[in-house]
NUDO-451454 format. One record per residue: x, y, z of N, C-alpha, C in turn. Coordinates in Angstrom, 3 decimals. Layout:
% NUDO-451454
{nc1 = X, nc2 = Y, nc3 = Z, cac1 = X, cac2 = Y, cac3 = Z, cc1 = X, cc2 = Y, cc3 = Z}
...
END
This chain:
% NUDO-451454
{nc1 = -23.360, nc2 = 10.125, nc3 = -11.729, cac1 = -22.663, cac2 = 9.697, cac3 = -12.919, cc1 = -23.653, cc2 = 8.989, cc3 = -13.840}
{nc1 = -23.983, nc2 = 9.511, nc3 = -15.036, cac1 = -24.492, cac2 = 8.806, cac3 = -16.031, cc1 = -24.235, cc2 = 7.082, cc3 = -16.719}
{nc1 = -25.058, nc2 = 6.418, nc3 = -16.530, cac1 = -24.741, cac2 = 4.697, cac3 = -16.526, cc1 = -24.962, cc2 = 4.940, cc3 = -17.716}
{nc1 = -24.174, nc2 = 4.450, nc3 = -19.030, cac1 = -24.459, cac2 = 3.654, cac3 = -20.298, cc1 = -24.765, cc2 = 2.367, cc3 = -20.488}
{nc1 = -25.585, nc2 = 1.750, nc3 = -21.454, cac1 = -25.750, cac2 = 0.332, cac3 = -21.461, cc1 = -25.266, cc2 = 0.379, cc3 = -22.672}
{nc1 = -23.736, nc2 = -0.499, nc3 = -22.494, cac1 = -23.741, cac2 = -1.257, cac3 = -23.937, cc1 = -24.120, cc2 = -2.758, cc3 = -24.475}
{nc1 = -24.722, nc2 = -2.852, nc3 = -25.463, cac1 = -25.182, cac2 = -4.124, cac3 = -26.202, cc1 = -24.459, cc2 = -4.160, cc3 = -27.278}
{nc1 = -23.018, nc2 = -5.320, nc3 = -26.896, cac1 = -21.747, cac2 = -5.762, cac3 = -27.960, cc1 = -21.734, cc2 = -7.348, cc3 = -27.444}
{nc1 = -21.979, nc2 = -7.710, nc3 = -28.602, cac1 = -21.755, cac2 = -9.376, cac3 = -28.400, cc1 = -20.179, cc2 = -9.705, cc3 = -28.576}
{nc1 = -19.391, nc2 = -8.840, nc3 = -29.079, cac1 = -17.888, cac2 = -9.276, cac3 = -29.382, cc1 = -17.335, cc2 = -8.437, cc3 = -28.336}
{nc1 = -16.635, nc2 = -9.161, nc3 = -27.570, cac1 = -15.638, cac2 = -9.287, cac3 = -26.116, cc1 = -14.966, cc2 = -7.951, cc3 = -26.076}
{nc1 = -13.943, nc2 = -8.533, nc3 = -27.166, cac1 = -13.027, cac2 = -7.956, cac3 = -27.826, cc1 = -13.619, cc2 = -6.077, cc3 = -27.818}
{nc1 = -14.311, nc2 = -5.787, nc3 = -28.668, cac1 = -15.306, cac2 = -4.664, cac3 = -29.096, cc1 = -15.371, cc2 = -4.264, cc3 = -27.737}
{nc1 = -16.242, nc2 = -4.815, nc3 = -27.016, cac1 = -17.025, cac2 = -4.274, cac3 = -25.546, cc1 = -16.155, cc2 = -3.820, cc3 = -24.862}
{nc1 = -14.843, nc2 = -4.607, nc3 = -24.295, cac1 = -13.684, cac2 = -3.852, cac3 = -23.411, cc1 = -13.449, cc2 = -2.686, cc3 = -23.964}
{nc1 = -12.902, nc2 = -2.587, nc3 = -25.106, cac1 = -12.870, cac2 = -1.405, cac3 = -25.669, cc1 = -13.200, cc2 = -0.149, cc3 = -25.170}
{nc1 = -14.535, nc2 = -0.689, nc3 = -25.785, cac1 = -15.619, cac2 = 0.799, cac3 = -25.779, cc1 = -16.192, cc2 = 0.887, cc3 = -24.031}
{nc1 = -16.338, nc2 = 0.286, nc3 = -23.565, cac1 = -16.448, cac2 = 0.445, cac3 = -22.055, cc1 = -14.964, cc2 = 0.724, cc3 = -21.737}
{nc1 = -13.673, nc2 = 0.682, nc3 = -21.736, cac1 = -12.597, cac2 = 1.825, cac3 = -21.275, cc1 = -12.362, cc2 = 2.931, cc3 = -21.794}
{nc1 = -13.205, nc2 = 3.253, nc3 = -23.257, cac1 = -13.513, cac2 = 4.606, cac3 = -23.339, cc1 = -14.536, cc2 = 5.671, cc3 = -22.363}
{nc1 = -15.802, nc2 = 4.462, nc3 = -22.339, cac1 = -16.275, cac2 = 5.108, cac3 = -21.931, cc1 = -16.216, cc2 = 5.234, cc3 = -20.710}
{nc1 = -15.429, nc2 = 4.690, nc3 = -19.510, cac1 = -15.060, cac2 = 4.780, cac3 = -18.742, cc1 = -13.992, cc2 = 5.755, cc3 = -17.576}
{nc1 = -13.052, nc2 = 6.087, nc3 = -19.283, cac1 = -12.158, cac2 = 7.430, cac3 = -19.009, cc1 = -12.664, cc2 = 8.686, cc3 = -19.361}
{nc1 = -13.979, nc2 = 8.695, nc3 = -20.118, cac1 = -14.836, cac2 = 10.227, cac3 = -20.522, cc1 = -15.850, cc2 = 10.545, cc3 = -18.923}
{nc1 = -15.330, nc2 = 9.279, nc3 = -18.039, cac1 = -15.964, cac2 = 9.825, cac3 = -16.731, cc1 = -17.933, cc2 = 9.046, cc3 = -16.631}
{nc1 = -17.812, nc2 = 7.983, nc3 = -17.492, cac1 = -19.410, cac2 = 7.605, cac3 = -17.304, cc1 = -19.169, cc2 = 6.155, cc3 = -16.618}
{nc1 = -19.885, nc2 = 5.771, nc3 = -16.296, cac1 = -20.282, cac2 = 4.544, cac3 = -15.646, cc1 = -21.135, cc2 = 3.383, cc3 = -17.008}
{nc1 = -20.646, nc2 = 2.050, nc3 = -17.042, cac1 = -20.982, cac2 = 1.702, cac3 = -18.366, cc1 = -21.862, cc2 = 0.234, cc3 = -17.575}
{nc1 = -22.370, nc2 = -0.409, nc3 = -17.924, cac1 = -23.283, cac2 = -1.708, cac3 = -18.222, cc1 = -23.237, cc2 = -2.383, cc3 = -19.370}
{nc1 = -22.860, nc2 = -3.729, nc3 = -19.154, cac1 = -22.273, cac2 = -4.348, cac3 = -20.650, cc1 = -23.452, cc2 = -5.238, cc3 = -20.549}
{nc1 = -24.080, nc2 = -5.870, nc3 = -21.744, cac1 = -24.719, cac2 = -6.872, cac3 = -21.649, cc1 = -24.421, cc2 = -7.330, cc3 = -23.525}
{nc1 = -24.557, nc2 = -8.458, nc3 = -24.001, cac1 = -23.943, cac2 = -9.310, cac3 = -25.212, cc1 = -25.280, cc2 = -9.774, cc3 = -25.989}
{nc1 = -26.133, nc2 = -9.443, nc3 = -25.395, cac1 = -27.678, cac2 = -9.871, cac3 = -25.740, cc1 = -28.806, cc2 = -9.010, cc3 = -25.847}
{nc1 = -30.073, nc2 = -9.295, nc3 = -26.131, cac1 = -31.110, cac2 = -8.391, cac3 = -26.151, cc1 = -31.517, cc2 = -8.685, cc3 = -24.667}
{nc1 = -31.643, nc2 = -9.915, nc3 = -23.974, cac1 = -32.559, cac2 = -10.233, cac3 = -22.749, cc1 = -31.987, cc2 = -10.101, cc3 = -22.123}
{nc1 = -30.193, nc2 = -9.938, nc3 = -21.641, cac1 = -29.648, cac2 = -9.209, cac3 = -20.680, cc1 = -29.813, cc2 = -7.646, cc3 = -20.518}
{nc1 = -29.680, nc2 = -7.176, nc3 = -21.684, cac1 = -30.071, cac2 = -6.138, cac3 = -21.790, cc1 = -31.048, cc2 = -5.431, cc3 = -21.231}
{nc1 = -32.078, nc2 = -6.256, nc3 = -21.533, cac1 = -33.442, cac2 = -5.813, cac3 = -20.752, cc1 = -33.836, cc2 = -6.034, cc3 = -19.214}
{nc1 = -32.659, nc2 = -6.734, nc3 = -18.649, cac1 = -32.299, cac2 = -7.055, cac3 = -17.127, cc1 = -32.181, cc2 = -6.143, cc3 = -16.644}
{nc1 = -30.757, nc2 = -5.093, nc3 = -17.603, cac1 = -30.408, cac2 = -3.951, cac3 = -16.712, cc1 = -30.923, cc2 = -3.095, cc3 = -16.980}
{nc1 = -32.065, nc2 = -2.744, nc3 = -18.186, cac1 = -32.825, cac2 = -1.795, cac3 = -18.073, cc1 = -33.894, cc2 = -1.845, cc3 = -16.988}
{nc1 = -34.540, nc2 = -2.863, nc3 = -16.702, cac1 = -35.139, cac2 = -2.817, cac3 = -15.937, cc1 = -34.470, cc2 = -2.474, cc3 = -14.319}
{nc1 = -33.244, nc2 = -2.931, nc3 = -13.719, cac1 = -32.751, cac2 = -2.865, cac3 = -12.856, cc1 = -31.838, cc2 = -2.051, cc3 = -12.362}
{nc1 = -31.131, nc2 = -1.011, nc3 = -13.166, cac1 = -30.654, cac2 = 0.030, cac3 = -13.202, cc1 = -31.290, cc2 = 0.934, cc3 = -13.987}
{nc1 = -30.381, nc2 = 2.453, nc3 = -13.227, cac1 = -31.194, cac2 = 3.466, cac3 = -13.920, cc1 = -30.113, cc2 = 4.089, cc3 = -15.532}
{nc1 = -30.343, nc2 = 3.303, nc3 = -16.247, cac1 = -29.589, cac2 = 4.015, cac3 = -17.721, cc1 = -29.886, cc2 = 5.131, cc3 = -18.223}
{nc1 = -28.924, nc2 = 6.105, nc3 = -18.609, cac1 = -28.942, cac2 = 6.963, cac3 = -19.358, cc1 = -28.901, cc2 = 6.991, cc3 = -20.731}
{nc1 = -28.628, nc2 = 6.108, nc3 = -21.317, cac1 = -28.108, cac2 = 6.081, cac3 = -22.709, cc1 = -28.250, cc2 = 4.219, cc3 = -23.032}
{nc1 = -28.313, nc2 = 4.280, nc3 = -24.159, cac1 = -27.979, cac2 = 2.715, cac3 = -24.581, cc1 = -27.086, cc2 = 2.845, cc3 = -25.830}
{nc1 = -25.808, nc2 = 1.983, nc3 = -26.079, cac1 = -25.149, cac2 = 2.247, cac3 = -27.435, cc1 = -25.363, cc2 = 0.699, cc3 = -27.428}
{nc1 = -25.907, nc2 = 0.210, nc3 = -28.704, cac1 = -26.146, cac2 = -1.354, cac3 = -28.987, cc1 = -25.820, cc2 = -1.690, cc3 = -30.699}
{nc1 = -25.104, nc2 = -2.267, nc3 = -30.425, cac1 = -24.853, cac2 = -3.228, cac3 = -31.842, cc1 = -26.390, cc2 = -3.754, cc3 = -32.639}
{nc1 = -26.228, nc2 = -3.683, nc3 = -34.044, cac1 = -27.768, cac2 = -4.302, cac3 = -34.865, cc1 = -27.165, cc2 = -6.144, cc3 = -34.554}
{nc1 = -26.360, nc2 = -6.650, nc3 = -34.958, cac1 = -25.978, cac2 = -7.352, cac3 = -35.194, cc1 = -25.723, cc2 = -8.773, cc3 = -33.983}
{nc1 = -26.429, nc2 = -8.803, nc3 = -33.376, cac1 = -26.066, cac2 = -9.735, cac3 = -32.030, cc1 = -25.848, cc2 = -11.279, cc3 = -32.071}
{nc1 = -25.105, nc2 = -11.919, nc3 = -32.733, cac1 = -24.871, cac2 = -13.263, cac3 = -33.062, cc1 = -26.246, cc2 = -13.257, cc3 = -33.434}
{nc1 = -27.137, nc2 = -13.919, nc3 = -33.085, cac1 = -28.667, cac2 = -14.680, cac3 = -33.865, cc1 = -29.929, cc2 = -13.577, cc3 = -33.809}
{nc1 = -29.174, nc2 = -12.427, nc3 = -33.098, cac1 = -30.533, cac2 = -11.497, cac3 = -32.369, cc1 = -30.037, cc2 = -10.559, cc3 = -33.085}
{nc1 = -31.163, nc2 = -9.879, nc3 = -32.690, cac1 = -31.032, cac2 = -8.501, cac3 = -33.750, cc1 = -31.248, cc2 = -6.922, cc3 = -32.597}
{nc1 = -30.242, nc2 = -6.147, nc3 = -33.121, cac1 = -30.366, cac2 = -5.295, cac3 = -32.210, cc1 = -31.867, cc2 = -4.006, cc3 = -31.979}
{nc1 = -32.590, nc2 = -4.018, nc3 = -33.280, cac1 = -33.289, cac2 = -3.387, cac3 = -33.561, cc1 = -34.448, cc2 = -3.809, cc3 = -32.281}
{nc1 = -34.253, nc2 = -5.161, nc3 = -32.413, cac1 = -35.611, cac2 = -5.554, cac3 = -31.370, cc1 = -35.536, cc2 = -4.861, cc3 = -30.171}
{nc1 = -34.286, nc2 = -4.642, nc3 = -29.738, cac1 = -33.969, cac2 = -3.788, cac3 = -28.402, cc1 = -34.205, cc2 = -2.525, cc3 = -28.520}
{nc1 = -33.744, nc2 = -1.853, nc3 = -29.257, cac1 = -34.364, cac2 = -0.536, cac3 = -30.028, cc1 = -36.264, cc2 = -0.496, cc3 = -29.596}
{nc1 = -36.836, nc2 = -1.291, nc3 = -30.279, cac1 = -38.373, cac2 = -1.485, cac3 = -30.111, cc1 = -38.480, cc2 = -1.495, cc3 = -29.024}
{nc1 = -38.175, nc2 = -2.294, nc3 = -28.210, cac1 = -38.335, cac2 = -2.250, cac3 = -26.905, cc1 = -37.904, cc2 = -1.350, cc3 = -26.100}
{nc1 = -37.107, nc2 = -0.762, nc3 = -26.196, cac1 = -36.500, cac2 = 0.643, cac3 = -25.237, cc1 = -37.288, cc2 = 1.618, cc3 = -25.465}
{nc1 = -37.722, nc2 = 1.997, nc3 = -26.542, cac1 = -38.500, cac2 = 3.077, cac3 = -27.069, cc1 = -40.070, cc2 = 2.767, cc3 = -26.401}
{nc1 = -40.562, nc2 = 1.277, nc3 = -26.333, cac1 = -41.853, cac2 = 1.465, cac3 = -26.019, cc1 = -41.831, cc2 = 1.535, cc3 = -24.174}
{nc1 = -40.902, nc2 = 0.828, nc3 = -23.467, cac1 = -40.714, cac2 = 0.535, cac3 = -22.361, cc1 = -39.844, cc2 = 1.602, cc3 = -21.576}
{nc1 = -38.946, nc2 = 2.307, nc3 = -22.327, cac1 = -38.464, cac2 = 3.330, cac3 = -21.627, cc1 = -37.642, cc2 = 4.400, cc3 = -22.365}
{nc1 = -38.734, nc2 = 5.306, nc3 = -22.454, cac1 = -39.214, cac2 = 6.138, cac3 = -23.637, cc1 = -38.067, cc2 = 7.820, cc3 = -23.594}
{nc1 = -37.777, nc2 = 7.621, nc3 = -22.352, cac1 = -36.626, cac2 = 8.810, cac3 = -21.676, cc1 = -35.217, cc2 = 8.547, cc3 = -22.530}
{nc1 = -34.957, nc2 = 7.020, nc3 = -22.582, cac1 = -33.266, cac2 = 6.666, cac3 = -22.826, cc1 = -33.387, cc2 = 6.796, cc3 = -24.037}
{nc1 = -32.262, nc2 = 7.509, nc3 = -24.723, cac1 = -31.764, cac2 = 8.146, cac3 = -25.898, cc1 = -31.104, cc2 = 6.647, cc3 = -26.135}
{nc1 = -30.933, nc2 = 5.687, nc3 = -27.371, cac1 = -30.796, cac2 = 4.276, cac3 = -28.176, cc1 = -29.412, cc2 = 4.924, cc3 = -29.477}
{nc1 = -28.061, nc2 = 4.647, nc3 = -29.467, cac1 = -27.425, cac2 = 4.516, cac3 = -30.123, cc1 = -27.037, cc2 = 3.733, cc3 = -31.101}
{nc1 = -27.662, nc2 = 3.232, nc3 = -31.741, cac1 = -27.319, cac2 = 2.065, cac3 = -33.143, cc1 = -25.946, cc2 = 2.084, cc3 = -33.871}
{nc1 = -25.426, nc2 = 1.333, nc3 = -33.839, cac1 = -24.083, cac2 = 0.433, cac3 = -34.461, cc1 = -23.841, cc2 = -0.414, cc3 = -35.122}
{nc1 = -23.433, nc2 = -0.389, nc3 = -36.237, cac1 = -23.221, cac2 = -1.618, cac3 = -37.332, cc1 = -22.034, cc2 = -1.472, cc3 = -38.039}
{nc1 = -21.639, nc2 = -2.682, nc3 = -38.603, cac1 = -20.810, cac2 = -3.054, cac3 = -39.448, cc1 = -21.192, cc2 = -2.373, cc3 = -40.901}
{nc1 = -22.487, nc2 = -2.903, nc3 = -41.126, cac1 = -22.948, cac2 = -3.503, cac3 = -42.093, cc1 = -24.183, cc2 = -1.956, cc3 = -41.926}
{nc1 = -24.074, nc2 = -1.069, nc3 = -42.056, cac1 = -25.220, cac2 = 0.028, cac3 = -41.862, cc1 = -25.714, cc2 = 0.664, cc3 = -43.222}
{nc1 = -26.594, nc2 = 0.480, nc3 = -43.610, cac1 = -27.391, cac2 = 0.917, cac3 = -45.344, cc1 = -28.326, cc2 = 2.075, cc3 = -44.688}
{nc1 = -28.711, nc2 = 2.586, nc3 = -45.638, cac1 = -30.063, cac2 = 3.583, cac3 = -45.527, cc1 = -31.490, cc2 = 2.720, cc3 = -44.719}
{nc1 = -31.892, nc2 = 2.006, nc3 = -45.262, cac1 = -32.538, cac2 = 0.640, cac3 = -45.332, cc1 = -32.528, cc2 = 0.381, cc3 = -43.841}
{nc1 = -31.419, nc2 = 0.354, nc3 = -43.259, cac1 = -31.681, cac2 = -0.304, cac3 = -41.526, cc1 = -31.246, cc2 = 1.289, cc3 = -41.013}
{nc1 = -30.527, nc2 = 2.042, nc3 = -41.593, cac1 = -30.998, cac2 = 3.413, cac3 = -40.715, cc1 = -32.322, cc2 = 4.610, cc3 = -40.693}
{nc1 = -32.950, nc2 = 4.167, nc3 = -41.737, cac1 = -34.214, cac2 = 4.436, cac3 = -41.530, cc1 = -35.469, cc2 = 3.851, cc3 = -40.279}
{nc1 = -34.650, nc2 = 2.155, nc3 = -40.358, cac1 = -35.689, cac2 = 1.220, cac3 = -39.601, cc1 = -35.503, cc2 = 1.596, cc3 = -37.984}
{nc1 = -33.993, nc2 = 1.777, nc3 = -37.913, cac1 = -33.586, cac2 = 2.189, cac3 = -36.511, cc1 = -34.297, cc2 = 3.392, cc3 = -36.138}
{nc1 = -34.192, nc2 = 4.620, nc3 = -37.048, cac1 = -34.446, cac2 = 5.806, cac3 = -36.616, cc1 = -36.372, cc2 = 5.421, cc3 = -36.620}
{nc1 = -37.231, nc2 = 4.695, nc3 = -36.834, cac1 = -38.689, cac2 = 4.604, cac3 = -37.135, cc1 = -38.794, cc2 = 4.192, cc3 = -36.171}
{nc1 = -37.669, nc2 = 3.066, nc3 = -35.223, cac1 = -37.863, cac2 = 2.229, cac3 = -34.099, cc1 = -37.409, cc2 = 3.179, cc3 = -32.917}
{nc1 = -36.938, nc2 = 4.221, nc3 = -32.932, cac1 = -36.661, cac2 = 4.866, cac3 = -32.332, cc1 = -35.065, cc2 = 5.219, cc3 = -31.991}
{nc1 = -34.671, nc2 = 4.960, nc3 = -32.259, cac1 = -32.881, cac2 = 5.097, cac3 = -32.458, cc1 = -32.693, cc2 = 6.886, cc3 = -32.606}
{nc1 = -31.886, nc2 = 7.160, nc3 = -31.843, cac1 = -31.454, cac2 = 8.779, cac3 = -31.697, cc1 = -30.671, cc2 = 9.325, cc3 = -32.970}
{nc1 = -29.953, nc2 = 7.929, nc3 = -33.374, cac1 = -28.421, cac2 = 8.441, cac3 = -34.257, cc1 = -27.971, cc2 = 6.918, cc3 = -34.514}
{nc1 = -27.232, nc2 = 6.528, nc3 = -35.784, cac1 = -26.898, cac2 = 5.627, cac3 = -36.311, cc1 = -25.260, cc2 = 5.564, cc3 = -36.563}
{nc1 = -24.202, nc2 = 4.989, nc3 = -36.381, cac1 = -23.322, cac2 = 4.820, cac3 = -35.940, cc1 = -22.511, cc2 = 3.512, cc3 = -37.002}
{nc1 = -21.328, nc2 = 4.012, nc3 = -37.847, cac1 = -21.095, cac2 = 2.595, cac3 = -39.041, cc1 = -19.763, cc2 = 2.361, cc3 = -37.993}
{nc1 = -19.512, nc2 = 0.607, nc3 = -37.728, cac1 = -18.142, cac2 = 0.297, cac3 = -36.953, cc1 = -17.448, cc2 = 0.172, cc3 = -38.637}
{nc1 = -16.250, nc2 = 0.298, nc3 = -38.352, cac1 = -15.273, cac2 = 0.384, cac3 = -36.947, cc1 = -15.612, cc2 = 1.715, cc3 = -36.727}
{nc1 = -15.899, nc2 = 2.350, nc3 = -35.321, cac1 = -16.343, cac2 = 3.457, cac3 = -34.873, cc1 = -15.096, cc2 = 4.553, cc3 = -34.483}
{nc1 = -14.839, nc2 = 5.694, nc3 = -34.953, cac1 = -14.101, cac2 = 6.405, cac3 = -34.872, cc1 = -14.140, cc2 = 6.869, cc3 = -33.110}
{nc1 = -13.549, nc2 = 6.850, nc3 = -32.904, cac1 = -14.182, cac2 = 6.782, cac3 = -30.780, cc1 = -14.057, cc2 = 8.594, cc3 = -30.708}
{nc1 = -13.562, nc2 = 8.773, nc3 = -31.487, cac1 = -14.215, cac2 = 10.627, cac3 = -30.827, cc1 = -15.218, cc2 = 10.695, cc3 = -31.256}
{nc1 = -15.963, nc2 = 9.940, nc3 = -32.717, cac1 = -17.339, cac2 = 10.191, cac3 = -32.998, cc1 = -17.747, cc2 = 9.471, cc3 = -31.682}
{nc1 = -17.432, nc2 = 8.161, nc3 = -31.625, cac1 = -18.418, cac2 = 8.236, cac3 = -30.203, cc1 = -18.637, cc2 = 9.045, cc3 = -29.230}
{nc1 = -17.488, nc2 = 9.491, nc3 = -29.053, cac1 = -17.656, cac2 = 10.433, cac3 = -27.618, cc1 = -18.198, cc2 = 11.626, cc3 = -27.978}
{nc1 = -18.643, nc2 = 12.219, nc3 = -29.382, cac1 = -19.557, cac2 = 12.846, cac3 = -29.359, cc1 = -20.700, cc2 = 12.743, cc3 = -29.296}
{nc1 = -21.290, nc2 = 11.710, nc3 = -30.333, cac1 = -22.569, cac2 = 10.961, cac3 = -29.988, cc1 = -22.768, cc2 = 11.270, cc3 = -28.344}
{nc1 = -21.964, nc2 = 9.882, nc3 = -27.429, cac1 = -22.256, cac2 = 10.277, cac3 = -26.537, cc1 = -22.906, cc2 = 11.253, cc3 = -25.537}
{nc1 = -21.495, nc2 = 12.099, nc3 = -25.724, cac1 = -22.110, cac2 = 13.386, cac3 = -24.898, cc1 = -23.070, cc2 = 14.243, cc3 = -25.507}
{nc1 = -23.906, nc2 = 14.345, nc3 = -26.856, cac1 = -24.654, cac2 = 15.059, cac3 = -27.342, cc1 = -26.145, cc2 = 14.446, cc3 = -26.838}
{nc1 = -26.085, nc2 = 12.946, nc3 = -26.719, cac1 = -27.475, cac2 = 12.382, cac3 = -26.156, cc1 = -27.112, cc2 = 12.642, cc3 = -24.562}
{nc1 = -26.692, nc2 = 12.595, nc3 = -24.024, cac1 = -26.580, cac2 = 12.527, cac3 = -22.355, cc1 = -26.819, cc2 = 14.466, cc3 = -21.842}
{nc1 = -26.442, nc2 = 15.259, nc3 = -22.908, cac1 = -26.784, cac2 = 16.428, cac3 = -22.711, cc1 = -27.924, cc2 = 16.704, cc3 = -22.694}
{nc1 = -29.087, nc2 = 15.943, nc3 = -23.874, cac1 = -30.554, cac2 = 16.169, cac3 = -23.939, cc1 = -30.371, cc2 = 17.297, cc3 = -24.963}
END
C-alpha cells in the first residue's frame, strides 16, 4: 500500500484529507510541520507528499527543497490558499510535481493523487 505524507497544520483540514485518502485505499502520514515531516521521511517509506505552502510560521516550500534534494524519487504536491503564478513557479523550480489552490475539490485530489503514485 502506498504511504502518503501529508503536511496540514489545520486539524480540521488534515482529518479530512487523510479519510479521503484513506477510503481511495492508501495509507496516509500526517505531520503539521516541516521537521516532523522530515521525521517520517526519513523513517518511513513515502510515496507521495501532499503539503500545504502555508504552515503557521514555516513555509511549505522549504519542505519542497528538501524532499527534492534528499529524496529525489517522492513526487511533492503543493497546496495553498493563497496560490499566484509567483509561488507556482517557485514550487515547480523547487521541485513540486503539480500545484493545488484550497479549498481543494477532493476528486481533483484524487486525481492528482493517483496520477503521481502511477509514475
Amino acid at each position: 500500500m502506498a504511504l502518503i505524507l501529508l503536511v496540514e497544520d489545520e486539524h480540521l483540514v488534515a482529518r479530512t484529507f487523510m479519510r479521503v485518502m484513506h477510503a481511495l485505499g492508501y495509507g496516509c502520514a500526517w505531520a503539521s510541520d516541516v521537521a516532523s515531516a522530515l521525521v517520517i521521511l526519513r523513517e518511513q517509506p513515502v510515496s507521495l507528499i501532499v503539503t500545504d505552502v502555508h504552515l503557521g510560521d514555516e513555509n511549505g516550500l522549504d519542505l519542497v527543497e528538501r524532499a527534492s534534494v534528499d529524496h529525489p524519487a517522492v513526487p511533492v504536491i503543493v497546496m495553498s490558499g493563497r496560490l499566484d503564478e509567483r509561488m507556482r513557479a517557485a514550487a515547480h523550480a523547487l521541485g513540486a510535481v503539480q500545484c493545488l489552490s484550497k479549498p481543494i475539490d477532493l476528486s481533483s485530489l484524487k486525481c492528482a493523487i493517483e496520477e503521481h503514485l502511477r509514475g
